[in-house]
C-alpha positions in Angstrom: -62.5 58.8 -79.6 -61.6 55.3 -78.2 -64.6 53.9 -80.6 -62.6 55.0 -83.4 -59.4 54.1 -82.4 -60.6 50.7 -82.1 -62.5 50.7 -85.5 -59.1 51.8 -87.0 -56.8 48.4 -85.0 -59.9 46.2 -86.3 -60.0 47.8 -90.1 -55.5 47.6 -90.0 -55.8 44.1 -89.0 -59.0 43.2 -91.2 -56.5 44.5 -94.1 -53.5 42.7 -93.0 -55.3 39.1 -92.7 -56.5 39.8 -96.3 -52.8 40.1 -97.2 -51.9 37.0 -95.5 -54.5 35.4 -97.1 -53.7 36.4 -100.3 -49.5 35.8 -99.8 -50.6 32.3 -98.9 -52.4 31.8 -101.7 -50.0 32.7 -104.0 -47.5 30.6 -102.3 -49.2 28.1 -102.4 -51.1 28.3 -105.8 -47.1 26.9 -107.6 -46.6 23.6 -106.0 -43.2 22.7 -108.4 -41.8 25.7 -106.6 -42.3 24.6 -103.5 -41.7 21.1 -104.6 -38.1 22.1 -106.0 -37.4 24.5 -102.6 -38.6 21.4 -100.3 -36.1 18.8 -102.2 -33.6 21.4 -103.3 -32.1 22.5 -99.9 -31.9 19.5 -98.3 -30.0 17.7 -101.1 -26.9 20.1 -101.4 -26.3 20.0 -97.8 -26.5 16.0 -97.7 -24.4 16.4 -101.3 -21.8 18.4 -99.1 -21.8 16.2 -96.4 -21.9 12.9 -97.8 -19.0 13.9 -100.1 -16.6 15.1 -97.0 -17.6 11.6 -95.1 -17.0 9.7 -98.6 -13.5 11.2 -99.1 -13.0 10.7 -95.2 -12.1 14.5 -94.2 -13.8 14.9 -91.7 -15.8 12.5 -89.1 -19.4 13.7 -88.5 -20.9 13.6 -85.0 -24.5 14.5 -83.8 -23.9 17.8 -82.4 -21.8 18.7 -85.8 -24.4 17.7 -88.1 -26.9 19.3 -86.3 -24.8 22.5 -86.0 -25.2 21.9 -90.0 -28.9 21.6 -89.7 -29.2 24.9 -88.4 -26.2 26.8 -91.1 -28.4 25.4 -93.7 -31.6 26.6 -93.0 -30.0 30.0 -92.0 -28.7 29.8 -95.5 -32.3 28.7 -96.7 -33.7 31.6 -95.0 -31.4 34.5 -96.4 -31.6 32.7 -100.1 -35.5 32.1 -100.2 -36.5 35.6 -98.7 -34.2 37.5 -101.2 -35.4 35.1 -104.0 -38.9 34.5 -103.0 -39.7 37.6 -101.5 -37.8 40.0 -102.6 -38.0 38.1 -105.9 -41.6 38.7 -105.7 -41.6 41.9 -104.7 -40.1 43.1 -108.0 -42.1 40.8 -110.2 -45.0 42.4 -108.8 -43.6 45.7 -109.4 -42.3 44.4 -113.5 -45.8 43.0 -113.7 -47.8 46.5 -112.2 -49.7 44.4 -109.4 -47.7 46.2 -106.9 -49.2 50.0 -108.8 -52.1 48.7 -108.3 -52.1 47.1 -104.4 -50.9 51.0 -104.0 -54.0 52.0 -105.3 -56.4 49.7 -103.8 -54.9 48.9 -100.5 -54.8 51.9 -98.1 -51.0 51.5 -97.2 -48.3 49.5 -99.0 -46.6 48.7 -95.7 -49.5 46.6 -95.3 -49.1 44.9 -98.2 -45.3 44.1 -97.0 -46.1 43.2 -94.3 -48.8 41.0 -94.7 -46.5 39.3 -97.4 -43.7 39.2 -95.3 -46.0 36.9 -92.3 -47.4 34.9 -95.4 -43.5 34.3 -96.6 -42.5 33.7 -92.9 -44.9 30.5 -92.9 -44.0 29.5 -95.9 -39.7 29.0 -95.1 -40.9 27.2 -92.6 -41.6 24.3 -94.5 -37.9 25.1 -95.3 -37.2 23.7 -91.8 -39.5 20.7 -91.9 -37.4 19.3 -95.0 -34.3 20.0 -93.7 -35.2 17.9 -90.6 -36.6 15.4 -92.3 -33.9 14.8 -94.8 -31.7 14.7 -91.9 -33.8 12.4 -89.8 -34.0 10.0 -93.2 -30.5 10.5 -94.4 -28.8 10.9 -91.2 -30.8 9.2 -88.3 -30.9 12.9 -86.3 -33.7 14.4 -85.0 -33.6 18.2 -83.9 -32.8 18.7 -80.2 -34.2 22.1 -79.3 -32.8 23.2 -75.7 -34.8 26.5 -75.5 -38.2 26.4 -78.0 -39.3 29.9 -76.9 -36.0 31.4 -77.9 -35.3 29.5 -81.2 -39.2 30.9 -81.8 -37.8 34.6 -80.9 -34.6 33.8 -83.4 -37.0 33.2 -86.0 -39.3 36.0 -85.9 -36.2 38.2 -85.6 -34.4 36.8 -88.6 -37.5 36.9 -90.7 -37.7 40.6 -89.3 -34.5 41.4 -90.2 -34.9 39.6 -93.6 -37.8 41.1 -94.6 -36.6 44.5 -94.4 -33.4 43.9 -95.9 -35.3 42.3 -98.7 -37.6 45.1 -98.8 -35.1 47.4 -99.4 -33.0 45.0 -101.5 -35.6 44.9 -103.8 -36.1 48.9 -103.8 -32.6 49.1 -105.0 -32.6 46.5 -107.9 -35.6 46.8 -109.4 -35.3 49.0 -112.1 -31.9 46.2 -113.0 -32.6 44.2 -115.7 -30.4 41.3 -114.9 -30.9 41.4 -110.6 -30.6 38.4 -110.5 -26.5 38.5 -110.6 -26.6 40.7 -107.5 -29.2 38.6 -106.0 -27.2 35.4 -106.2 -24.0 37.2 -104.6 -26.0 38.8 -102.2 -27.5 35.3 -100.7 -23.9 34.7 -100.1 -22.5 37.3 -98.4 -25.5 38.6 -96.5 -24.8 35.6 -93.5 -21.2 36.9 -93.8 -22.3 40.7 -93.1 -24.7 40.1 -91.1 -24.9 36.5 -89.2 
C-alpha cells in the first residue's frame, strides 16, 4: 500500500510541475504585459509621491517611503492577482481551455494551483521594479529586518489571494462587463481585508 501511496505524491506533483511549467510559460510568452506591469506600478506611486513633495505637503523620510514601498506592492499584489489571475482564470473559461484542462487534467485544483505558484513568481517581479524604481528615483534600498517572515507574509498573501481570486472569478464569470467589479474590487479588497 505504501508503494502506491508514493506513486500517487510522485504522479500529484509530476502534474502540478507541468502546471507550473505551463503558468510560466504563458506568463512569460506576452512580454508588453509584463513590460507595462514592470513600468506601470512603479510610476504612479513615484507620480503620487513626487507630486505631494512638489506641492510641499508632506516631507518624505526613509522609513516613510519605504512604508510606501511596501503599500504599493501590497496594492500590486491584490490588483495583478484579481486582474492577472483571476483575469485569466475567466478568459480561460470564455475561451473553453479551462473545459478542456477539466478533461485532460485529473483534477482542476491542480490546475489552480499550479497557476496560482506560476502567478506567485511572476508578482514578484512586481517587487523587483518597485525596488528598483525606488532605489533610481529615490536613492532607498529595502531594509528587510526579518527575511524569513516577510517570506511567510508572502506565501500567505498569495494564499489568501489566490483563493479569493479563485472564487472571485467563480462569481463573475458568466458577467459580461467584470471588469467594473474587478476594478472596485482591487480597491476595497486591502480595505476588507488588509
Amino acid at each position: 500500500m505504501p508503494g502506491s501511496r508514493e506513486g500517487l505524491g510522485a504522479e500529484v506533483f509530476r502534474e502540478l510541475s507541468t502546471e507550473v511549467w505551463r503558468g510560466l510559460r504563458v506568463l512569460f510568452s506576452k512580454p508588453s504585459a509584463i513590460m507595462i506591469n514592470i513600468i506601470t506600478a512603479p510610476l504612479w506611486l513615484a507620480f503620487f509621491i513626487l507630486t505631494l513633495r512638489g506641492f510641499g505637503v508632506l516631507t518624505l523620510g526613509k522609513l516613510i517611503l519605504q512604508l510606501f514601498l511596501w503599500a504599493a506592492y501590497a496594492f500590486a499584489l491584490y490588483s495583478s492577482w484579481l486582474w492577472g489571475f483571476g483575469g485569466g482564470i475567466i478568459e480561460e473559461g470564455y475561451e473553453d481551455i479551462l473545459e478542456n484542462v477539466m478533461s485532460a487534467v485529473n483534477n482542476v485544483f491542480i490546475h489552480i494551483i499550479g497557476w496560482g505558484i506560476a502567478y506567485s513568481i511572476y508578482t514578484l517581479l512586481d517587487l523587483a521594479a518597485l525596488a528598483l524604481s525606488f532605489y533610481v528615483v529615490f536613492g532607498i534600498t529595502i531594509e528587510v529586518r526579518d527575511p524569513l517572515l516577510l517570506i511567510l507574509s508572502i506565501i500567505l498573501a498569495s494564499l489568501q489571494l489566490l483563493l479569493i481570486s479563485t472564487i472571485y472569478a467563480m462569481l463573475v464569470i458568466r458577467l459580461r462587463s467584470n471588469w467594473v467589479i474587478t476594478d472596485i474590487m482591487q480597491f476595497l479588497m486591502p480595505a476588507w481585508v488588509g
